[in-house]
C-alpha positions in Angstrom: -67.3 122.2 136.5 -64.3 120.1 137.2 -61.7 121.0 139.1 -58.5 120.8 136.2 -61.3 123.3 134.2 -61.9 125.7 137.8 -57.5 125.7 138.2 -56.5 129.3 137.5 -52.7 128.6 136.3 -49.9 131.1 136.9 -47.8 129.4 134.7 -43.9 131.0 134.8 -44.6 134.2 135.8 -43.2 136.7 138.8 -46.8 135.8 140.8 -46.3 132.1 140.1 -42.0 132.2 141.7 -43.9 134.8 144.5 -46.3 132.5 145.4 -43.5 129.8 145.1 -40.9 130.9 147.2 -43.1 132.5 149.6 -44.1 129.4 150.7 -41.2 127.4 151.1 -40.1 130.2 153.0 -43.6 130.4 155.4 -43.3 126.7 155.8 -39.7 126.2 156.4 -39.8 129.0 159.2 -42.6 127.1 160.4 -40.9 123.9 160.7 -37.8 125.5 162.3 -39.6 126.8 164.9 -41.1 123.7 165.7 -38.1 121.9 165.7 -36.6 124.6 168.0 -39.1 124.0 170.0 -42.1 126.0 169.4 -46.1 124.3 169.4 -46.8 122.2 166.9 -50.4 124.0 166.7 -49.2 127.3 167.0 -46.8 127.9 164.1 -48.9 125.4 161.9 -51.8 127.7 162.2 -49.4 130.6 161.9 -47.8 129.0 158.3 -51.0 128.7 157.1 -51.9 131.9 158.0 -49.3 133.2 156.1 -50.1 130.8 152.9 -53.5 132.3 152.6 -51.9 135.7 153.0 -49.2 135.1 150.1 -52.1 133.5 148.2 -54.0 136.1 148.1 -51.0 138.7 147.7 -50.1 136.7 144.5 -53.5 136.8 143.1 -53.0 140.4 143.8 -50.4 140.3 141.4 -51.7 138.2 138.6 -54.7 141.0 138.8 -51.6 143.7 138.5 -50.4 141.9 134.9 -47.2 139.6 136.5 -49.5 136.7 135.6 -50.5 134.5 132.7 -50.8 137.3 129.9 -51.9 134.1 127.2 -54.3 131.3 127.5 -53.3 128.4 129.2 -51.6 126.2 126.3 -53.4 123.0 125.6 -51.6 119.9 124.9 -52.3 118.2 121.6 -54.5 115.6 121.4 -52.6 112.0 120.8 -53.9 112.3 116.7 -52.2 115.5 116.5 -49.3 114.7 117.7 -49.1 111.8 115.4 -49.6 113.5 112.2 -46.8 116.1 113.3 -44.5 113.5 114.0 -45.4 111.7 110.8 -44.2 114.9 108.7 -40.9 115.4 110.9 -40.1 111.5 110.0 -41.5 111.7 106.5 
């Protein structure tokens, strides 16, 4: 299985902005506090401590329905999008 088919998308959803925010937020502490000052080591390990937490809190979520409620859209493929552009010029 390769890995763009194993992806489980969010898309724009309240999980995907969760997940999202959360971690600039985990990280950008994380960085703070190491610019204050703090070990490098110690508030890496702590910010990804948090990420997996938040991860798994958003999947959580997606599980609770603030996820993906469609399929993932697929793009067309290049003859597709062709023949629709051939009618909109036509």
């Amino acid at each position: 299985m390769a890995a763009e088919e194993h992806h489980d998308d969010h898309g724009n959803t309240v999980s995907a902005w969760f997940l999202t925010v959360s971690w600039i937020v985990a990280w950008s502490v994380a960085a703070f506090a190491i610019i204050a000052g703090g070990d490098l080591i110690t508030w890496t390990a702590i910010a990804l401590g948090a990420s997996v937490v938040l991860a798994v809190v958003a999947g959580v979520m997606k599980k609770a329905g603030l996820g993906r409620k469609e399929p993932r859209p697929v793009p067309p493929t290049r003859e597709e999008w062709d023949a629709s552009h051939k009618k909109v010029s036509a």
